[in-house]
C-alpha positions in Angstrom: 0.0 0.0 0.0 0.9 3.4 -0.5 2.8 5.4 2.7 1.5 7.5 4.2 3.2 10.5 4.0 4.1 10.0 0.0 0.4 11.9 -0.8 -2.7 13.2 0.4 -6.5 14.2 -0.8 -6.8 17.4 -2.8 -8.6 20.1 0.1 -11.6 20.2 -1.2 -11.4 16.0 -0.9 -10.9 16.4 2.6 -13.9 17.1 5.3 -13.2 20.0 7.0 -14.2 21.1 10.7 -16.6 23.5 10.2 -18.8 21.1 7.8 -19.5 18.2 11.0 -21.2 18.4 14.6 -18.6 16.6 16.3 -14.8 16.6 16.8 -13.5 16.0 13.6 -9.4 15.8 14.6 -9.9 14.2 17.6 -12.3 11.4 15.8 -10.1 10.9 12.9 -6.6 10.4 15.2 -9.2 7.2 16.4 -7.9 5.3 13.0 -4.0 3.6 13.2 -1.9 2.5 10.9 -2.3 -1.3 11.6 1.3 -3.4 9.8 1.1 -7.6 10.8 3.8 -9.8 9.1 2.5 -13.7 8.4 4.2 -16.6 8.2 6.0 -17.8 4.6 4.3 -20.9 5.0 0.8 -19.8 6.2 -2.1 -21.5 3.9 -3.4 -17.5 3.2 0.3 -16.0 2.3 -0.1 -16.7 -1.6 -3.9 -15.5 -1.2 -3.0 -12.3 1.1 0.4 -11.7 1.3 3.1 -12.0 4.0 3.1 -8.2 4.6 -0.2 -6.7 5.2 -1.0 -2.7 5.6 -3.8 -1.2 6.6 -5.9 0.1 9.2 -7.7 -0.1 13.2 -10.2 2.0 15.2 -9.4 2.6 18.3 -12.8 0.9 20.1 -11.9 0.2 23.7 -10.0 2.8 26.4 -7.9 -0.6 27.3 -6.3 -0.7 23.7 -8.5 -2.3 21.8 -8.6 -2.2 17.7 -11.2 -3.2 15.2 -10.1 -3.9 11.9 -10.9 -6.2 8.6 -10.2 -10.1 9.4 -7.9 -10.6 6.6 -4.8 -8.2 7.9 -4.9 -10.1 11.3 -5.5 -14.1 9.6 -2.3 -16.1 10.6 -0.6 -12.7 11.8 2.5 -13.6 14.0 3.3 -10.0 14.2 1.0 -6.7 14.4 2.1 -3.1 14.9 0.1 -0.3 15.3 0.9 3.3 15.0 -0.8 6.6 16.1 -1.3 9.6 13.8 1.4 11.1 16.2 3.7 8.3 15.3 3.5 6.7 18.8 4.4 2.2 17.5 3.0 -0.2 19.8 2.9 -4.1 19.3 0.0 -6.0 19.3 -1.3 -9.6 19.2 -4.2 -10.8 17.7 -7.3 -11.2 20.0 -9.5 -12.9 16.9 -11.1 -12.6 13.8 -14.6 -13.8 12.1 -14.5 -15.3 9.1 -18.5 -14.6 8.7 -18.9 -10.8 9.6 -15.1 -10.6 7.9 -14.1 -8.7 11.6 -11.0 -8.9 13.6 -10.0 -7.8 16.8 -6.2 -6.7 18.3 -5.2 -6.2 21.7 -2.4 -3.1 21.4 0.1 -4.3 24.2 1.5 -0.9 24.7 0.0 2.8 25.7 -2.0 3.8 22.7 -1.7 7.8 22.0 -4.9 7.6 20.3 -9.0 8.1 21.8 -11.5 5.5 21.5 -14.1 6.1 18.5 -17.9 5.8 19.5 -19.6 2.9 18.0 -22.7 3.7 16.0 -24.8 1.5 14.0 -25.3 1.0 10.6 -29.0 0.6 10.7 -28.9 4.5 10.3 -26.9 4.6 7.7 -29.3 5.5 4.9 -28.4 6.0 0.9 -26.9 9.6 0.1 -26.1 9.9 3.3 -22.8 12.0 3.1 -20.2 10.1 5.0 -16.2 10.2 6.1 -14.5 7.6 4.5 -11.1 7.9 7.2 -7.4 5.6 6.6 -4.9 6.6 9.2 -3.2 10.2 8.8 -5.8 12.6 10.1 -7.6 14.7 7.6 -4.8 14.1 4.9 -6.3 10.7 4.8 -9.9 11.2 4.9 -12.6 11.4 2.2 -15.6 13.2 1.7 -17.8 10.2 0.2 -21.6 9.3 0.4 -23.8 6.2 0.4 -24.3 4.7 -2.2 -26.3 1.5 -1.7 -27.2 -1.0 0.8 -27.5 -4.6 -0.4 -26.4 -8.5 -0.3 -22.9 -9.0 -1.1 -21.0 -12.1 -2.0 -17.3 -12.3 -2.1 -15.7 -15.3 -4.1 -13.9 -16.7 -0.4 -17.3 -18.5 0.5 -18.4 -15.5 2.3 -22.1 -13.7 2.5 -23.4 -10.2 4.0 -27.1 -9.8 4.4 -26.5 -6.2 3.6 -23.2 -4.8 2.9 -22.3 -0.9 2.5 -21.0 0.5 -0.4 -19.6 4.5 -0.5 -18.3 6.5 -3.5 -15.5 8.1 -4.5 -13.0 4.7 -3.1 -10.7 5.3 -1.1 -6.8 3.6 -1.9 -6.4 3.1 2.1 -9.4 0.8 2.3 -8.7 -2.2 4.0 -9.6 -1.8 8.2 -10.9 2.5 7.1 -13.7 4.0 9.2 -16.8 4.8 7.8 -17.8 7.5 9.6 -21.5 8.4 9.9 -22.8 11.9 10.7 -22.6 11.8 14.0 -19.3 11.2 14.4 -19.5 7.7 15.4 -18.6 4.3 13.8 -20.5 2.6 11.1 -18.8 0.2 9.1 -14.9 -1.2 8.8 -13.6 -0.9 4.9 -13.2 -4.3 3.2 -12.8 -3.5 -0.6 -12.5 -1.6 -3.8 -15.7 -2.4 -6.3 -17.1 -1.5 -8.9 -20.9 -0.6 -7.7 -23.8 0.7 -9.6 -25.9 3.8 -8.2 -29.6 4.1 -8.5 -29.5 4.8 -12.0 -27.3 2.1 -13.1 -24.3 3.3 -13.9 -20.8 1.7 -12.8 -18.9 3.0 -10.2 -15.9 2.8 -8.3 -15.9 2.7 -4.8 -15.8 0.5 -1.1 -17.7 -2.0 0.4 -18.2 -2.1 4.1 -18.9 -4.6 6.9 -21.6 -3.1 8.9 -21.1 -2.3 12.6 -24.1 -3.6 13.5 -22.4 -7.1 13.0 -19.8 -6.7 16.0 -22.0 -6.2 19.0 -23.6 -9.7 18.8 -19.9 -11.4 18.8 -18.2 -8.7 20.2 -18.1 -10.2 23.5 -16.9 -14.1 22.0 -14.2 -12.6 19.9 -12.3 -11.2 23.4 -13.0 -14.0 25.5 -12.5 -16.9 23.2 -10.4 -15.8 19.6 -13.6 -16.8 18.2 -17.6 -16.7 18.0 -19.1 -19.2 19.8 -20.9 -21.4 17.4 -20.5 -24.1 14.8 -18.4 -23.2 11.8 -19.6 -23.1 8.9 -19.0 -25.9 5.9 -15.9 -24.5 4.0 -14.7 -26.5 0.7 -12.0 -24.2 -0.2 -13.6 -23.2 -4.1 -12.7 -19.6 -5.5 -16.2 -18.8 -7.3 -17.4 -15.9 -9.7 -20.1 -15.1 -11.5 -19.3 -14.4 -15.1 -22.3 -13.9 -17.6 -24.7 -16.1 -16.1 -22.8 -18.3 -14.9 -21.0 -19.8 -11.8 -17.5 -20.5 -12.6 -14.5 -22.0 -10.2 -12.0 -19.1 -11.0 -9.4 -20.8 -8.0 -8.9 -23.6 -5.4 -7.4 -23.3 -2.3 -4.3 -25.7 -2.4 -5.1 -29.3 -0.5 -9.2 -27.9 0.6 -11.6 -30.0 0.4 -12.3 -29.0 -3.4 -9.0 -29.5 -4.6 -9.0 -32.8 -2.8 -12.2 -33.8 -4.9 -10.7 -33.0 -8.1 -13.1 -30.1 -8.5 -11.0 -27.9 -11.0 -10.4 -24.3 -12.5 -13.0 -23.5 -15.5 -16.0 -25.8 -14.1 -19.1 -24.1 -13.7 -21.4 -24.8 -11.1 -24.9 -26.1 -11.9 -26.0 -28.0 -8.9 -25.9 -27.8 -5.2 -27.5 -31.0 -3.7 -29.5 -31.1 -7.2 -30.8 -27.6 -6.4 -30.2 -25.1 -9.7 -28.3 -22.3 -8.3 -29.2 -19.0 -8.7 -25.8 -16.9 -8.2 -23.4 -16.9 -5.7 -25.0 -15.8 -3.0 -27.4 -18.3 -3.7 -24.6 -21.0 -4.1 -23.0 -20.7 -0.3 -25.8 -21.0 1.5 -27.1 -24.0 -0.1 -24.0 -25.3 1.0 -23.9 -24.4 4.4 -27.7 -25.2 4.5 -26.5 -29.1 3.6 -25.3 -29.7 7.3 -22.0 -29.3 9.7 -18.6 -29.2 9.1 -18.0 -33.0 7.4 -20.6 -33.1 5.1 -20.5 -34.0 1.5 -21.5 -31.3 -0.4 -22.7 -32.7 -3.9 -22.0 -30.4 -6.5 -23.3 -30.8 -10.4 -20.8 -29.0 -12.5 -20.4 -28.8 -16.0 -17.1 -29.6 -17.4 -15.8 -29.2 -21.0 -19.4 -29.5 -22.2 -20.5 -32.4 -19.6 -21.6 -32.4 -16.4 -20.6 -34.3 -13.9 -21.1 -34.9 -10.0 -18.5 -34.5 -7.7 -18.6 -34.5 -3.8 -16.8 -32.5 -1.9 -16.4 -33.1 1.9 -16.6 -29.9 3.6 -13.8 -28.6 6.3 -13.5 -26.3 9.0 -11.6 -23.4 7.5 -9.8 -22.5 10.4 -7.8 -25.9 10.9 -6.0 -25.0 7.9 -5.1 -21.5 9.5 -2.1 -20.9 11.8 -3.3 -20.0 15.3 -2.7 -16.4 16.7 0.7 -16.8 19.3 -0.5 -16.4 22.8 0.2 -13.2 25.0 
C-alpha cells in the first residue's frame, strides 16, 4: 500500500471542521496504521500476502482495535501506529471469518482516543459520510452512500446487507466509515465497482456493517472466536461471469481440490438444487449440514456435467493460530 506521507487528498477531498457536529481531529486520530507480518508458510500467504497494511479504530479505552479479518489471519506480528507516530505491538485477539471482523489487543499505551460505535441501521443511501485511513484529515474522504445490499465475495463469504460509499478510497482495507454523527458505522473491506440508483458503474468501497460486532463482540475477546458451529468450507474460488458460476481458483489441498473439482467448471447443482448466483450458491451449502458433510455439486465440465462430492472442512484448521500473549 501506499505510505502515508508519499500523498494526500486534494482540500476540497478532505472534510473540513466547520462542515460536522462533532470533533473532527480528535475522531479521525481514532484510525492507526495497523502493519502484521504472516508466516512464509501460512495457507493465506499466496492469497493475502506476507506483509499486510492497513488500518484499526481505536474501540476500547484498554487498547482495543477493530479492523478487517484478513490483515490479522495467521498474523505472528501486528504493529500499530498513532497519527502522532507513537508504535506499539500488538497480538491478535481474533477474527470472524463470517462478519469478515477482527479484533487486536495493542500491548503498549496507545496515544490515540476511543471512537464511538454507532450502527449502521442508520446509515441511509446519500447519506454523506467520512471515509477515514490513518493520517488525520490528509487521509480522509468526503464520500456518500451509495447502496445497501447483499454482497457475495468469491472466499465462500455472504453479507445480508453490505455498504457500499463512492468516490474509493486507496487506504481501504480496516478504514472507518464515519457516519454523521461522528460515530462508527462500518470497517472498509474492498474496492468495487458498484452501480448507483440509475445504473451506472462506479468505483468505490464496500463495508462490513457495525451492527455485525455487538452480537460477537463479546466471543471474539474471550474466546479468539464466536461461539458457534463453523460453517461448511470446501475451499472453491467462485465468480459469477455472464450467467454463470464459474471455479476461478482452489485453495491448495481444501476440500475442493482434494475432490478433483478444477479451475474452468461451472457450477450447476448444489444438492440437485439449480443455483441462482453466488449468493445463492453458499448458503445452499452451508444449508447441507455441519462441518463434514458431502456437499454434492453438479458442475459442468468441457461441455459435460458431472457430479463430484466435496467433503466440507473447517476453514480454520488450515489457519495458523494467533501466538499467545
Amino acid at each position: 500500500m501506499t505510505e502515508m506521507g508519499d500523498w494526500e487528498f486534494p482540500g476540497e477531498a478532505q472534510p473540513k471542521a466547520d462542515e460536522v457536529a462533532f470533533d473532527l481531529d480528535r475522531t479521525l486520530s481514532s484510525v492507526l496504521s495497523l502493519r502484521s507480518k504472516i508466516p512464509d508458510d501460512a495457507f493465506t500467504a499466496a492469497m493475502l500476502g506476507t506483509a499486510r497494511d492497513g488500518n484499526g479504530v481505536v474501540i476500547g479505552g484498554d487498547g482495543l482495535v477493530l479492523t478487517i479479518g484478513y490483515l490479522l489471519t495467521e498474523a505472528e506480528t501486528v504493529w500499530l501506529v498513532s497519527g502522532e507516530g507513537t508504535a506499539t505491538p500488538a497480538h491478535v485477539v481474533g477474527y470472524d471469518q463470517s462478519s469478515g471482523f477482527g479484533l487486536a489487543q495493542a500491548l503498549g499505551r496507545l496515544d490515540a482516543p476511543v471512537m464511538e460505535l454507532g450502527t449502521s441501521r442508520e446509515s441511509k443511501v446519500g447519506d454523506e459520510v467520512i471515509v477515514a485511513g490513518h493520517g488525520g484529515r490528509r487521509h480522509a474522504l468526503k464520500a456518500r452512500v451509495i447502496s445497501k445490499r447483499e454482497f457475495a465475495g468469491y472466499w465462500e463469504y455472504v453479507l445480508d446487507e453490505a455498504i457500499f460509499t463512492v468516490p474509493p478510497h486507496p487506504l481501504w482495507g480496516g478504514a472507518a466509515l464515519i457516519g454523521p454523527d461522528g460515530r462508527l458505522q462500518g470497517i472498509g473491506s474492498l474496492f468495487v465497482q458498484e452501480a448507483d440508483e440509475q445504473g451506472t458503474s462506479r468505483e468505490g468501497n464496500m463495508f462490513v456493517p457495525i451492527d455485525l460486532l455487538l452480537p460477537i463482540l463479546d466471543d471474539l475477546q474471550k474466546y479468539g472466536k464466536v461461539d458457534r458451529p463453523p460453517r461448511s468450507w470446501l475451499g472453491m474460488y467462485a465468480t459469477e461471469a455472464e450467467g454463470d458460476l464459474v471455479v476461478a481458483g482452489l485453495a491448495k489441498g481444501a476440500p475442493a481440490d482434494q475432490a478433483d473439482l478444477r479451475v474452468g467448471d461451472i457450477v450447476l447443482k448444489v444438492a440437485d438444487a439449480p443455483t441462482i448466483d453466488l449468493a445463492d450458491m453458499f448458503r445452499r451449502i452451508w444449508a447441507l449440514g455441519p462441518v463434514g458433510t458431502v456437499i454434492p455439486l453438479t458442475v459442468s465440465r468441457d461441455g459435460h456435467e458431472l457430479r463430484i462430492d466435496v467433503r466440507s472442512a473447517d476453514r480454520n484448521e488450515f489457519l495458523k493460530s494467533p501466538g499467545l500473549h
